[in-house]
C-alpha positions in Angstrom: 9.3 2.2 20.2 11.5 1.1 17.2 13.8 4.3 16.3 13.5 5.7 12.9 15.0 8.0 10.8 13.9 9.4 7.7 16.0 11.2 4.6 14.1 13.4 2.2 15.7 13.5 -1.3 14.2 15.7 -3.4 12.7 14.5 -6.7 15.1 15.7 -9.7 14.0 16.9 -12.8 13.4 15.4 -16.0 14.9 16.4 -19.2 11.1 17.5 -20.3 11.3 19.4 -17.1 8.9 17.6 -15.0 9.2 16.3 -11.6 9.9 12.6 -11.6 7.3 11.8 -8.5 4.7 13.8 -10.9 5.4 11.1 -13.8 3.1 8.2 -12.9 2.8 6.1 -16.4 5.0 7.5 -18.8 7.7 3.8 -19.4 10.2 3.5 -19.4 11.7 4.5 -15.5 14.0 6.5 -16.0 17.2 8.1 -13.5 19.3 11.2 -13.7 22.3 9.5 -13.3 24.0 6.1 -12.9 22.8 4.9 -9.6 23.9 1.0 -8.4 21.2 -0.3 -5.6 22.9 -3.2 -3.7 20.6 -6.5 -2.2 20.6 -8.1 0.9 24.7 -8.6 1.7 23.6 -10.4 5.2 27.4 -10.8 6.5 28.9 -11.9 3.2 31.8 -9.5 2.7 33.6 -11.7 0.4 30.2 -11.6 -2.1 30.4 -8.1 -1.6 33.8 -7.1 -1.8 33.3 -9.6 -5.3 30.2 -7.1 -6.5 32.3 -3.8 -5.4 34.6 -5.0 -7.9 32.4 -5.5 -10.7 31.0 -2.6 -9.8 34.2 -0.7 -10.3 34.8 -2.1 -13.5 31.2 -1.2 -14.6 31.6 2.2 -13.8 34.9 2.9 -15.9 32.4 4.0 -18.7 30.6 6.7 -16.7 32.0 10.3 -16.8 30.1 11.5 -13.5 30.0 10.6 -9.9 28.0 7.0 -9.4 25.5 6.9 -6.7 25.6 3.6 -4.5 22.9 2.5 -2.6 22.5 -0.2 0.0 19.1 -1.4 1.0 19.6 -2.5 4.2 20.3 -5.8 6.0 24.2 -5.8 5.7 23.8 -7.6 8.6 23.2 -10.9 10.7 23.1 -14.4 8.9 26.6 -14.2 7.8 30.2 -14.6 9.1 31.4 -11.2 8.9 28.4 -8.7 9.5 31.7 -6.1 11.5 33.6 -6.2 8.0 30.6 -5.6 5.6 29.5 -2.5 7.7 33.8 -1.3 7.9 33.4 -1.8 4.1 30.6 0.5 3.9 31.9 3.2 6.2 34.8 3.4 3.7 32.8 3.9 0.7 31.0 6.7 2.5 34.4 8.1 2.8 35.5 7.8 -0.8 34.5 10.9 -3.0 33.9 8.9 -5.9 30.7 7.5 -4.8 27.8 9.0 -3.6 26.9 6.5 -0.8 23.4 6.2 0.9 23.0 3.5 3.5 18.9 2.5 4.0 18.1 0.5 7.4 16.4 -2.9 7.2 14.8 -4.4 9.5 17.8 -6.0 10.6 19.8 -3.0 11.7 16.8 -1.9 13.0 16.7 -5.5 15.5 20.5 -4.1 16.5 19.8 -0.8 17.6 16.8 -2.3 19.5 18.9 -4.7 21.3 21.4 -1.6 22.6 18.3 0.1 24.1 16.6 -2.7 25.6 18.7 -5.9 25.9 16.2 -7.7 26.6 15.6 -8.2 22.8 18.7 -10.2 22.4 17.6 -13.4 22.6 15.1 -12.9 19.8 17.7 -11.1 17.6 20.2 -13.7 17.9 17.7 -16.1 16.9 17.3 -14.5 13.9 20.6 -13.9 12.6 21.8 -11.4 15.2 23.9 -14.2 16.9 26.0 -14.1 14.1 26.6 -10.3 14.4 27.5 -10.4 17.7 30.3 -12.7 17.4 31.6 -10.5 14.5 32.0 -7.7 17.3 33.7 -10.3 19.2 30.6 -10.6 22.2 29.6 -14.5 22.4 25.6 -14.7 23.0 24.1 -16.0 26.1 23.3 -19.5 26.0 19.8 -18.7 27.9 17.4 -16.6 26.2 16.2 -16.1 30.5 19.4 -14.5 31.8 18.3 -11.1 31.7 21.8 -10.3 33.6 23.7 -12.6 30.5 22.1 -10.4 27.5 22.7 -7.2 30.0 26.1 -8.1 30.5 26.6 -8.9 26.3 24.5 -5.6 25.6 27.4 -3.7 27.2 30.6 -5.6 25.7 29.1 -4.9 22.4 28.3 -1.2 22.8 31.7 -1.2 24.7 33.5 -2.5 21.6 31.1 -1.1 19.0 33.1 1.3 16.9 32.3 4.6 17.0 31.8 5.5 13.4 29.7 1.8 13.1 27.3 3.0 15.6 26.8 6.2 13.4 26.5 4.3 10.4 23.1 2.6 12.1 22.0 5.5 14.0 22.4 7.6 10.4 20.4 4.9 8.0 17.4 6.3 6.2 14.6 4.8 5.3 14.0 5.7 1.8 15.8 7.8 -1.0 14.9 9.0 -4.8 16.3 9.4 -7.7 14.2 10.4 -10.6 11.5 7.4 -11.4 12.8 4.9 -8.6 12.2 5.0 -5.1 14.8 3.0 -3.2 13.4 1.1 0.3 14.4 -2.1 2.4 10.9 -4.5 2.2 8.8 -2.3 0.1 6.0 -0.1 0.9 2.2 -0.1 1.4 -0.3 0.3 -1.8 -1.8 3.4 -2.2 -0.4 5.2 0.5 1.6 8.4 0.1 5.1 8.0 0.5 5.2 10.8 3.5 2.5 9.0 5.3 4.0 5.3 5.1 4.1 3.4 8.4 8.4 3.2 9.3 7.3 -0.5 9.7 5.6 -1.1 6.4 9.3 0.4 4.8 11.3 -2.1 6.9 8.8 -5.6 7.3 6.4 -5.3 4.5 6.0 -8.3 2.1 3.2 -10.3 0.7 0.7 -6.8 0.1 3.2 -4.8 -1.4 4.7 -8.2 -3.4 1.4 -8.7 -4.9 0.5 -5.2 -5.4 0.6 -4.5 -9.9 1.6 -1.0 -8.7 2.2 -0.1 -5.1 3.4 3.8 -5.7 4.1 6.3 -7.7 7.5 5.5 -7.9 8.8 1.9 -9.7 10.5 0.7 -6.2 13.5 -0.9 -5.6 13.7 -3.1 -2.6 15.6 -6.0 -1.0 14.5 -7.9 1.9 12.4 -10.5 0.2 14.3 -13.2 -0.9 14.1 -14.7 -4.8 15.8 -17.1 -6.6 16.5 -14.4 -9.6 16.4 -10.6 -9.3 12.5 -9.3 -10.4 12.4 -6.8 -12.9 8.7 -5.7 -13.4 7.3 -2.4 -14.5 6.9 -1.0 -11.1 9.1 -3.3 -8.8 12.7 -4.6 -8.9 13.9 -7.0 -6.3 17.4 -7.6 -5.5 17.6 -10.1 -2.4 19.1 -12.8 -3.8 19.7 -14.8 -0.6 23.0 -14.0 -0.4 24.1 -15.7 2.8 22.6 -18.5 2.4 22.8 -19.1 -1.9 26.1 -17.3 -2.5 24.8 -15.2 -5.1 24.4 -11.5 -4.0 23.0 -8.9 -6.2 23.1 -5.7 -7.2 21.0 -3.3 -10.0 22.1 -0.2 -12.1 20.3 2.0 -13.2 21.4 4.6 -16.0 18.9 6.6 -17.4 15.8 4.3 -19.2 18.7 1.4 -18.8 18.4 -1.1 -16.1 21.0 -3.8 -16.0 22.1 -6.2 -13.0 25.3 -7.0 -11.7 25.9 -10.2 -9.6 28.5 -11.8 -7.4 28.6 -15.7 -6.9 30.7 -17.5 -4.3 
């Protein structure tokens, strides 16, 4: 069974006083404080060592402490899946930001592939390949040598660091801040957020896509990939493709304002 891990943020107040997951139609969304939700980064740390930097600068205006949030999938795909996730371990490090790190689905392929490596072969195929050479572990040319993806399973939990294996052992699922729920694919209409499948919050697309209003919550996802970022009433999607279009993007959110940031290669 796919390991989960769920975080529980508690809803903040409103200035009225009431509960943000209790506001259900009152426009526009609106956060306690500046948060910045990153996209899909897929391996690119030069796109997003180019968005941190924007994000910086952005920030220079705000008087508090910024919350970043990644959606998930800083991995596969891309050349440098090690130095994206070192990059992240920093920031959770930095007391300037307050970080939270959500699994995709892609994370979630990586941790499957340390328990049973006989998933390798279809990780690799989809952009896990790419990861593994990052670590420095070349894949098995055979998707049928069990002993191959055995032997690569080890050399990359050998030279996994330490604090990288916490950072996808520790990744939660879904977080809150006032209007917005933050998630990796999305989730499914009209269930309660408690009772949503761990699947549904990692795979989901097409339902929840079509969905006018799939929660409570206006929901901020990646893992769908668009040519421009969505901004709709209830849904704002920030995978831009970034490993494959150069363009990786990020949201902030600042009260009722909601502005994106972008980095181009």
């Amino acid at each position: 069974m796919l390991s989960t891990l769920r975080k529980f943020l508690r809803p903040e107040a409103r200035p009225d006083g009431r509960a943000a997951a209790a506001v259900q139609s009152e426009p526009p969304a609106w956060s306690p404080s500046r948060v910045y939700a990153v996209g899909d980064v897929h391996g690119r740390l030069d796109l997003l060592d180019a968005l941190l930097a924007r994000i910086t600068e952005d920030r220079r205006d705000y008087d508090g402490r910024p919350s970043l949030v990644f959606l998930g999938d800083l991995i596969d795909r891309g050349p440098a899946s090690a130095g994206v996730v070192q990059r992240v371990v920093e920031l959770t490090r930095d007391p300037a930001w307050d970080v939270t790190v959500l699994k995709g689905n892609h994370e979630e392929a990586l941790l499957l592939f340390l328990d049973q490596p006989e998933f390798g072969p279809t990780w690799a195929e989809h952009g896990g390949g790419a990861t593994l050479a990052a670590y420095g572990v070349r894949p098995p040319a055979s998707r049928t040598d069990t002993a191959a993806w055995s032997a690569a399973r080890d050399a990359f939990a050998e030279g996994l660091p330490a604090d990288h294996l916490e950072l996808y052992r520790s990744m939660a699922l879904w977080a809150e801040r006032g209007d917005y729920l933050f998630v990796h694919a999305g989730v499914r209409p009209g269930v309660p957020l408690e009772a949503q499948d761990p699947k549904d919050l990692l795979w989901i697309r097409g339902e929840f896509i079509a969905a006018p209003r799939a929660a409570e919550h206006v929901v901020v996802h990646g893992h769908t990939p668009v040519e421009q970022a969505q901004l709709t009433r209830w849904r704002i999607g920030v995978d831009t493709g970034a490993y494959a279009t150069g363009l990786l993007t990020a949201v902030r959110l600042d009260g009722t304002d909601q502005q994106l940031i972008q980095a181009r290669a």
